[in-house]
C-alpha positions in Angstrom: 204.9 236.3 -89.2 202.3 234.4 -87.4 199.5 235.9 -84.7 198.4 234.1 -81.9 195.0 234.2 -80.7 194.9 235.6 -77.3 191.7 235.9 -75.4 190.1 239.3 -75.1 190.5 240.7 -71.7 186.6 241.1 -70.2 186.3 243.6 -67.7 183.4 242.2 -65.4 180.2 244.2 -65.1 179.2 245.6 -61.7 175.9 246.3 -61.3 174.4 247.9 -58.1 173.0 245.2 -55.8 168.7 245.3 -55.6 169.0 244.6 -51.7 171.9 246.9 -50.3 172.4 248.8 -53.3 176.6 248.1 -53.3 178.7 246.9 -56.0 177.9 243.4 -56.9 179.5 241.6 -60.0 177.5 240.5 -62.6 179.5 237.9 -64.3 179.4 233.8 -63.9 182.0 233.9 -61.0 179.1 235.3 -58.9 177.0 232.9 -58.2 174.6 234.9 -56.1 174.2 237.5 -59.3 172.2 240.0 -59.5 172.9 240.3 -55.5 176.4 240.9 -54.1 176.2 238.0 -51.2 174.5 235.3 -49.9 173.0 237.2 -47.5 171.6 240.3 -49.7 170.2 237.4 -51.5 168.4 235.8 -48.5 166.7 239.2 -47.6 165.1 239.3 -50.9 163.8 235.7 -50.7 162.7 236.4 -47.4 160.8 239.4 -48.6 159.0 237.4 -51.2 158.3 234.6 -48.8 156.4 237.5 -46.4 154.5 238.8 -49.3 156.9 242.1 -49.0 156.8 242.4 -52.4 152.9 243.4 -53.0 151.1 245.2 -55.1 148.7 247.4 -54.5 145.1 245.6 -55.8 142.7 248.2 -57.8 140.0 245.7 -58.8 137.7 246.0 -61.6 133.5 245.6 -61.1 135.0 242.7 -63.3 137.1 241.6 -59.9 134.4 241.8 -57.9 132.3 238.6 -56.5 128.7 238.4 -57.7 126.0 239.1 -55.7 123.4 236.6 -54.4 121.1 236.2 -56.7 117.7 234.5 -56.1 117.6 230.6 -57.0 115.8 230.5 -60.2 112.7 227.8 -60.2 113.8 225.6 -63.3 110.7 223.7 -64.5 111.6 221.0 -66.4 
């Protein structure tokens, strides 16, 4: 007796969507993946694009610009 290799049955994974928060497949038939549509996926473009997506700036005396300093008289 023989076996025939049948392909495994692959359930896809859904993953919530990071714009609307729905059901959205996370498989190669999505093409918009890790969003559920085209649109969800537009939002968060146009949230980038605006600078929606910021984050907060702590700076460091490191971060800071120096201050004006005298010029120094080079005598050469």
């Amino acid at each position: 007796m023989t076996t025939v290799d049948r392909p495994i049955p692959v359930t896809p994974k859904r993953v919530p969507c990071p714009t609307c928060g729905g059901d959205s497949i996370y498989a190669i038939s999505n093409p918009y993946r890790p969003f559920c549509s085209a649109r969800c996926k537009n939002v968060d473009l146009g949230a980038w694009a605006s600078e929606g997506f910021r984050l907060a700036a702590s700076g460091s005396a490191e971060d800071q610009p120096l201050e004006d300093s005298p010029p120094s008289s080079a005598s050469h």
